[in-house]
C-alpha angles and dihedrals in degrees: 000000000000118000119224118192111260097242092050085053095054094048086049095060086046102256093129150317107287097258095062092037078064091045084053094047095049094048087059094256097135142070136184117212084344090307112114119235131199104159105110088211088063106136125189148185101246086197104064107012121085111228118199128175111190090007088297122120116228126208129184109283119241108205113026118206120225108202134185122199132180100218124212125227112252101052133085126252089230136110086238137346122233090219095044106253118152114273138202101259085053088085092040111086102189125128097222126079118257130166130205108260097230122338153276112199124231102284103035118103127205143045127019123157123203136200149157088221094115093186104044087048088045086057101040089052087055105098089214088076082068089210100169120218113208125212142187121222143198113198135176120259133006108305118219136228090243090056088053101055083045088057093045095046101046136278125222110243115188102294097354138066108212124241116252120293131204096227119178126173119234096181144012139186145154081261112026139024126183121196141186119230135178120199133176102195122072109206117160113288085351098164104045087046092052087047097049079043091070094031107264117108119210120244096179129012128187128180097223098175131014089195114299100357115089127175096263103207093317114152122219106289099020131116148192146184116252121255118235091264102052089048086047093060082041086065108026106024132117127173119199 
């Protein structure tokens, strides 16, 4: 009877991607056969032990749901929040659980996509897919030509320099610049600390495409679910 390691199997029944199943594990979330468990290395036999998180038994999901939203600014990218704010899953009305695969902050606008597919959000979180995200920006100020080819190359951000972008400028005046930047990578505010990094800070910010999934005509607040061959890119898809 072949083991699996407790975290891959709760992303497989949909609980979460495998970096927040850890997190759960870790909190004391989670027992095995009514036993908590908090060891990351815990390995188990799906077939015969009974998994609960929150006192809730778990089980491998059937028919996995595959959700855009255009998210508004002004909520978090989060299941619950623990002051209250409006989250993500407040404009959704299904009945099944579902979690964002990655995160806008607050006050970032545009596409996130949601799921309770634990291993396809586990790979699409991993930077080595190079699935680029592609975002529009309004900074401050006229941006130069010089501060493109930086982005593009490459900025220094606290202990990390970033991969290259494909950066490209949509409009440009003595006040006001937007731009329009892909990245692959999904560190924490990314975007708004490349753009301080070459000197523009960013007064709006929307995620119009993650790969090949764009809004489609989606208004703030709205959702949908995705189409096959938008799942299909989800699952089998690789930019370069």
């Amino acid at each position: 009877m072949e083991e699996e390691r407790l975290q891959k199997y709760m992303a497989r029944c949909g609980v979460a991607s495998r970096r927040k199943a850890e997190e759960l594990i870790a909190g004391g979330s989670v027992k095995v056969n009514g036993i908590v468990v908090t060891e990351l290395g815990t390995k188990i036999h799906p077939s015969i032990d009974v998994v609960t998180v929150d006192n809730k038994r778990i089980t491998e999901e059937n028919n996995f749901i595959y959700i855009k939203l255009y998210k508004p600014e002004g909520c978090v990218t989060t299941v619950k929040d623990q002051f209250g704010r409006k989250t993500v899953l407040d404009f959704i009305d299904i009945n099944e659980r579902i979690y964002p695969i990655g995160r806008l902050d607050y006050n970032t606008s545009g596409l996130l996509l949601l799921t309770n597919d634990g291993e396809t959000a586990n790979k699409l979180l991993h930077p080595k897919f190079h699935i680029f995200k592609t975002y529009l920006a309004e900074v401050e100020g006229q941006i130069s030509d010089e501060a493109i080819i930086r982005l593009k190359n490459g900025v220094e951000i606290e202990d990390y320099k970033t991969a290259p972008a494909k950066v490209k400028i949509i409009r440009r005046t003595s006040y006001v610049s937007t731009v329009q930047i892909s990245i692959y990578e999904g560190k924490n505010r990314q975007v708004r600390k490349m753009l301080d990094a070459v000197g523009h800070k960013v007064k709006s910010l929307k995620r119009i495409s993650f790969g090949k999934i764009g809004l489609d005509g989606l208004k703030p607040g709205t959702w949908a679910y995705l189409k096959d061959e938008e799942i299909n890119f989800l699952k089998n898809g690789q930019e370069g």
